[in-house]
C-alpha positions in Angstrom: 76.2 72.1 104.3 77.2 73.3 101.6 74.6 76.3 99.5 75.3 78.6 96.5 73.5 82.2 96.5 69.4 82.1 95.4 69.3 84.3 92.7 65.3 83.8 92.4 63.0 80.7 93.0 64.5 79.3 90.2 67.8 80.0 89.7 70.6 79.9 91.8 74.6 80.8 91.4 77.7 79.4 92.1 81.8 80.0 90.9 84.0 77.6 90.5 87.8 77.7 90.5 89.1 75.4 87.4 92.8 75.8 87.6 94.9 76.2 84.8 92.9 77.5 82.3 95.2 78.1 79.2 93.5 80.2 77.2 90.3 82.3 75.8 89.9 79.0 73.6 90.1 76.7 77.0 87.3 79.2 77.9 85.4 78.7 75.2 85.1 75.2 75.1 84.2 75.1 79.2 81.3 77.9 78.8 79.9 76.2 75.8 80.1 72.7 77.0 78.3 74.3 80.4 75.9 75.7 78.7 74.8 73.0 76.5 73.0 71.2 79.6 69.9 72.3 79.5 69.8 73.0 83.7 72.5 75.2 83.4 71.1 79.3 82.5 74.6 80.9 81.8 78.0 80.1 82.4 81.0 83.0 82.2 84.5 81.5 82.2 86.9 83.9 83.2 90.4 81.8 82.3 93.0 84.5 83.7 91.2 84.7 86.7 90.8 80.5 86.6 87.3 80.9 87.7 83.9 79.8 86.2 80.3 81.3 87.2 77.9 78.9 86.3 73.6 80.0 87.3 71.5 77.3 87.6 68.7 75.4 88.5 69.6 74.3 91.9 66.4 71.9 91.6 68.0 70.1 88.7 71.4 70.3 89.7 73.7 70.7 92.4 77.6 71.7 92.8 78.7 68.0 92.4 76.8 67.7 89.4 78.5 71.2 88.0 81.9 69.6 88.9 81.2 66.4 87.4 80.5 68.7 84.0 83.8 70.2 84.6 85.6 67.3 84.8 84.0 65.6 81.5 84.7 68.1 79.5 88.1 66.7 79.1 91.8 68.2 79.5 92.8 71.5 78.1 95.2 70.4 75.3 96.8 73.9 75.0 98.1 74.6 78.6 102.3 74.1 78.8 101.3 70.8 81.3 98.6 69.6 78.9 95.8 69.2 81.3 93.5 71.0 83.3 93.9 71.0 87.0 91.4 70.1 89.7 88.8 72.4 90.6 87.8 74.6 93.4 84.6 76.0 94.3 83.0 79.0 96.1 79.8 80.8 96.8 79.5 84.3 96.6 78.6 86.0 99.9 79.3 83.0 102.0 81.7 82.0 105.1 84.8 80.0 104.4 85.4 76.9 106.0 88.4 75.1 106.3 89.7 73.2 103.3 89.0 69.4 103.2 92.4 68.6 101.2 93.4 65.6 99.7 90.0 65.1 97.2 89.6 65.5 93.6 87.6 68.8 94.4 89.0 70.4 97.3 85.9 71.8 98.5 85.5 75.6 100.6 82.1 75.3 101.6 80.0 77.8 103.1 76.8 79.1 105.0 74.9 82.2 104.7 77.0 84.6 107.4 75.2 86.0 110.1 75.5 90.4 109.7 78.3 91.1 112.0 79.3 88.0 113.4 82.9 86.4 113.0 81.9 83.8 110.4 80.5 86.3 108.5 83.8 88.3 108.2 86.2 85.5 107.5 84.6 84.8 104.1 84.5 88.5 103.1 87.9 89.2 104.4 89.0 86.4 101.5 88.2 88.8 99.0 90.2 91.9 100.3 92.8 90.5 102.8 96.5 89.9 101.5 98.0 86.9 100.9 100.7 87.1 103.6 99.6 84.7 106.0 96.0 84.4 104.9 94.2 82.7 101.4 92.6 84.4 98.4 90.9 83.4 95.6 93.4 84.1 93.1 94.5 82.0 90.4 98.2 80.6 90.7 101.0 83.5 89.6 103.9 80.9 88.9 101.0 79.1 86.4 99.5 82.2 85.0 103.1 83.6 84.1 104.0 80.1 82.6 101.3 79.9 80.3 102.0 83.3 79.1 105.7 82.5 78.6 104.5 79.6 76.7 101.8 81.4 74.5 104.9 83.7 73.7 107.2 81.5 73.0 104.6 79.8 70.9 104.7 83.0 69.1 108.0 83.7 68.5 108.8 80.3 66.9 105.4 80.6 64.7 107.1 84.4 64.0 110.6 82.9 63.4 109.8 80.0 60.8 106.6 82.4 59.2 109.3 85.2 57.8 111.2 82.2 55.8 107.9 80.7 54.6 106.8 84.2 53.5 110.1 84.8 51.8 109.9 81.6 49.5 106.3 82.2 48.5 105.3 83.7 45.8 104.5 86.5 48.0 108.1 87.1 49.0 109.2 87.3 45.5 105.9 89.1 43.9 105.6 91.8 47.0 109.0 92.1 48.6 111.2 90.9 45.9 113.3 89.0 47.3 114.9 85.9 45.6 116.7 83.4 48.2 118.5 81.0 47.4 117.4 77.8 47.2 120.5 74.9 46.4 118.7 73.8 43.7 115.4 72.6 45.7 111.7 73.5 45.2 110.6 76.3 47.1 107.7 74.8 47.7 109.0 72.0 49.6 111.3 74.5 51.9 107.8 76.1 52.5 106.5 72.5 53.2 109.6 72.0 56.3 109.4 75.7 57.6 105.8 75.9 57.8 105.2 72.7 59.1 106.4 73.1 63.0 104.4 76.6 62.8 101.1 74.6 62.3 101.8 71.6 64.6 103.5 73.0 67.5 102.6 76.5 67.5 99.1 75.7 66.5 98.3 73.1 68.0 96.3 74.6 70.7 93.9 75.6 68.1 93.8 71.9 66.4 93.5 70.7 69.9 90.5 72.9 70.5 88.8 72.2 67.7 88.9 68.4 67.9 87.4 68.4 71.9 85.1 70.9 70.4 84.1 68.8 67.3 83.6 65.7 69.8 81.0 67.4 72.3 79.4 68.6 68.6 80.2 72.4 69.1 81.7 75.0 66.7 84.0 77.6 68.0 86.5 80.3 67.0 88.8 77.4 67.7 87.2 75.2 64.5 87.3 78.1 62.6 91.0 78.7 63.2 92.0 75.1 62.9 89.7 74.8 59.3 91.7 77.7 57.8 94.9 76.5 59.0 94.8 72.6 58.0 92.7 73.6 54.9 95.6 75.9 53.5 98.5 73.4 54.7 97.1 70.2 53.6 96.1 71.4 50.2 99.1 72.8 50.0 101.2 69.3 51.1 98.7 67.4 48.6 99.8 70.6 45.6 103.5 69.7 46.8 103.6 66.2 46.1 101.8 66.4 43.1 104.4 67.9 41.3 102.5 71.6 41.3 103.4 75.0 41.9 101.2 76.7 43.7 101.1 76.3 47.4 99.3 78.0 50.3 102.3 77.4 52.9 102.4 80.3 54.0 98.9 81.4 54.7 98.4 78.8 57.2 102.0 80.3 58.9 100.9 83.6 58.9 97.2 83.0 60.1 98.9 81.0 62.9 101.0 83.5 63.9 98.6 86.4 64.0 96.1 84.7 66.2 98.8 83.1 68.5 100.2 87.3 69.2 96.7 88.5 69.7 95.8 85.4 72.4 99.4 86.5 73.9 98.6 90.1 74.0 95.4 89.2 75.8 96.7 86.9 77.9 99.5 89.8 78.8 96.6 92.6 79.6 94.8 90.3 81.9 97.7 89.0 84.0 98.7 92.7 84.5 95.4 93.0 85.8 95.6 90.0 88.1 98.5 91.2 89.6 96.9 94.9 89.9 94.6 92.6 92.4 97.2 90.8 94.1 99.0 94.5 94.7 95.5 95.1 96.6 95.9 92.2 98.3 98.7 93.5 99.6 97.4 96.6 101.0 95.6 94.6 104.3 97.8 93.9 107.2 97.8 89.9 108.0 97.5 91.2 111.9 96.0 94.5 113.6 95.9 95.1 117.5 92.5 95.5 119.1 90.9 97.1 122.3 88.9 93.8 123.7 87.5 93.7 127.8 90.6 96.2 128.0 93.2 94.4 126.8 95.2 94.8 123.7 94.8 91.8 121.5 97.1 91.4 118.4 94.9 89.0 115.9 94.6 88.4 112.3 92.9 91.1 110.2 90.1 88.1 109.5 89.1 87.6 112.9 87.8 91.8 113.5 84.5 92.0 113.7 82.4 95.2 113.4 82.2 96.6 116.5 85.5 96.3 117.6 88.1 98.8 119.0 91.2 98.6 116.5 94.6 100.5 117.4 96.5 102.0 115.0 100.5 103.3 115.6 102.5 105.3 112.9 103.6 103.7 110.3 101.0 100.8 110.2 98.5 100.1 108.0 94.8 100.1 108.6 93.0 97.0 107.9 89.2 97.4 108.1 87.0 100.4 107.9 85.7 102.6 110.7 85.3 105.7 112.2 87.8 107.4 114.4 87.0 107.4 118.2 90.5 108.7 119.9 93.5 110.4 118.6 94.3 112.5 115.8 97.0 111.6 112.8 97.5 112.4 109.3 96.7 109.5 106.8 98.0 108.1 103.5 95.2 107.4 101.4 96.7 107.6 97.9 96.7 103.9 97.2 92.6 103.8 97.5 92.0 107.7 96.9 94.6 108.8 94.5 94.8 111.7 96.6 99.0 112.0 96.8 98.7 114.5 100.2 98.3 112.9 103.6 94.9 113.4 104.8 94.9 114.8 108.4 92.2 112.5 110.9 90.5 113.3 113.8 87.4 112.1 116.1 84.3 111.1 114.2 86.2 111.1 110.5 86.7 108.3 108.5 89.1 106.0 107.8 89.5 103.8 105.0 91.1 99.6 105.1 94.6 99.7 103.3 95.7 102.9 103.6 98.5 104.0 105.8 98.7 105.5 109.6 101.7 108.1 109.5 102.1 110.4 112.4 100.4 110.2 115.3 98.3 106.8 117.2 94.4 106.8 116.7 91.7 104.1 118.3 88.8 103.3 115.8 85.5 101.7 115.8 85.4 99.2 112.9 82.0 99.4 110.8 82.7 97.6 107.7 84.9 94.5 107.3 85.4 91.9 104.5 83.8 92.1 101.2 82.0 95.4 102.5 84.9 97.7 103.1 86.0 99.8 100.4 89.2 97.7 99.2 87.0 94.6 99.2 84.2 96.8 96.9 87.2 97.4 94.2 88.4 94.5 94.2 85.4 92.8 93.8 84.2 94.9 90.8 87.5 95.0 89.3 86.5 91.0 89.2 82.8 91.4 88.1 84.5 93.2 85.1 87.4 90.8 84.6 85.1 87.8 84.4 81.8 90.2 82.3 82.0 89.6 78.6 80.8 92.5 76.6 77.5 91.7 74.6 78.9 91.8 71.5 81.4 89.3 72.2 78.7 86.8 73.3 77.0 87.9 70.0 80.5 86.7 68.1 80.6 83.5 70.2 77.4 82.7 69.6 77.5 83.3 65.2 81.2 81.5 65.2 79.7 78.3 64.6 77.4 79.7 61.7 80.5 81.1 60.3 82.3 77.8 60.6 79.1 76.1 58.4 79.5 79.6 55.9 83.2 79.2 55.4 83.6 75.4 55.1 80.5 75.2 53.0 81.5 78.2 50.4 85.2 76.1 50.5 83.6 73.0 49.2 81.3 75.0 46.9 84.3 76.2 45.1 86.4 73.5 45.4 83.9 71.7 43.6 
């Protein structure tokens, strides 16, 4: 059976992975179109991280229902594949079963874990375990680093074909002074074939945007974007071929191009933090030997429960936490502490999952595994803070589509 966390009588939560999320415009249209349903209290798209958190009324809807919102929200036009991949979802707090694959949705479903039982580790372990030989919910590298390459490249070209567009505008020869030559054709119309690929190709994630926007009837930073750019590039195409002389070429190339390097620059800051989380990942051994009826037992890092006996040789690293029963050692802690000296261990100290055993062989009790050790604690709120969106922002997201009636109204007003 499958259950998402009760938040209150009322309200329950549940994330969903929606692979290949392109960008924060992808993100906006998926939170908006989410919370337009009138079940639905809050949704917080996280795209770097490929994951939605959607509360709701689980007596209105349930996680088919969510999907099935998901799914008719359409493709994301920006990505470098064009679509939006299947999604994924989880529960928070909740034991991982194995994966049904070969379904639309390839569903992890999950029960309540009992405190201390097996089950109840292997879905907090997710969170904190490395990927070598186990899963984790993170987002595809290959996929995240291909959309960045793409948003950059986007850039670049956008750059490229701007500086020439600049350069034969007024601008160019009023602010820079610079006179190019042009062979005996207009400016205008070298401005018209320069500009042009910056606005289709390069910003077409935004005109993209916009128009799955406009159909589901919501106004983003995405319809603002794409207004400015088409308003300044088809005025400027109709100016063209009516013989005039002014043109706004390069206002549409240059508003292009500065939004496309901040979404890159964004994009940028939140892989490095994704792979800050897969470098934690990294820190818990896929295997640990433990003391069981005794008999040493080498078994995957999921499968310790609290309560068990763990052994720990030099060299390797320590995968749960617990409490030191035998042996003494010094400890490398400086990948969760900071602290750059080993920390010598005895009897009744602590010792922390993910750091490292150096000199000498210790036996520990395990008393926190999963979600609930320390690793699994940073991770997880280096998460909550990855998917929170400051208050202001929501603010911003919320007076974009006001902005969009301002600007396009006070455009016709003076057009008029």
């Amino acid at each position: 059976m499958t259950t998402a966390q009760s938040l209150t009588q009322d309200v329950a939560v549940v994330r969903i992975r929606v692979s290949n999320l392109y960008c924060p415009c992808c993100a906006d249209e998926l939170e908006a179109a989410l919370e337009a349903n009138s079940h639905i209290v809050d949704a917080r798209v996280d795209y770097a991280a490929d994951e939605v958190e959607v509360r709701y009324d689980p007596g209105a809807l349930d996680e088919g229902a969510i999907e099935a919102l998901i799914d008719a929200t359409g493709r994301c036009t920006c990505g470098p594949t064009g679509a939006r991949g299947d999604t994924t979802h989880m529960h928070h707090h909740a034991q991982m079963a194995p994966i049904t694959m070969g379904t639309k949705h390839d569903r992890m479903q999950y029960e309540l874990p009992a405190s201390g039982a097996h089950q109840a580790h292997e879905a907090g372990h997710k969170e904190a375990a490395s990927h070598a030989g186990m899963d984790h919910d993170m987002s595809d590298p290959k996929m995240a680093k291909a959309m960045e390459t793409d948003m950059r490249n986007r850039f670049f070209v956008a750059l490229f074909l701007a500086i020439p567009t600049i350069l034969y505008s007024p601008i160019g020869h009023d602010f820079f002074g610079v006179d190019l030559p042009t062979a005996g054709i207009d400016s205008n119309w070298i401005a018209l074939v320069t500009s042009t690929p910056v606005v289709w190709w390069a910003g077409w994630i935004f005109i993209g945007g916009a128009y799955h926007s406009l159909r589901r009837r919501s106004l983003n930073m995405s319809v603002l974007i794409a207004t400015g750019v088409l308003a300044a590039y088809l005025a400027s195409v109709v100016l063209v071929f009516a013989g005039e002389k002014d043109a706004f070429f390069e206002a549409a190339a240059m508003l292009v191009t500065f939004v496309l390097f901040g979404h890159w620059m964004e994009m940028k800051a939140r892989r490095g933090t994704t792979d800050a989380l897969r470098a934690l990942f990294d820190l818990v051994p896929p295997t640990a030997t433990v003391l069981r009826e005794g008999q040493e037992l080498e078994i995957p890092s999921s499968e310790i429960v609290v309560g068990d006996l763990v052994i720990i040789r030099p060299g390797e690293k320590i995968p749960v936490d617990g409490v030191i029963e035998r042996g003494e050692t010094t400890i490398d802690e400086s990948l969760i502490t900071g602290e750059s000296l080993p920390v010598d261990k005895r009897a009744g100290d602590l010792v922390v999952g993910g750091s490292i055993n150096q000199s000498g062989s210790i036996t520990f009790g395990a008393t926190k595994i999963g979600a609930d050790t320390a690793l699994g604690q940073i991770v997880r709120l280096v998460e909550q803070a990855q998917n929170s969106k400051a208050p202001g922002l929501r603010l911003a997201d919320r007076a974009a589509q006001y902005l969009v009636i301002l600007a396009v109204s006070a455009g016709l007003i003076t057009f008029a």
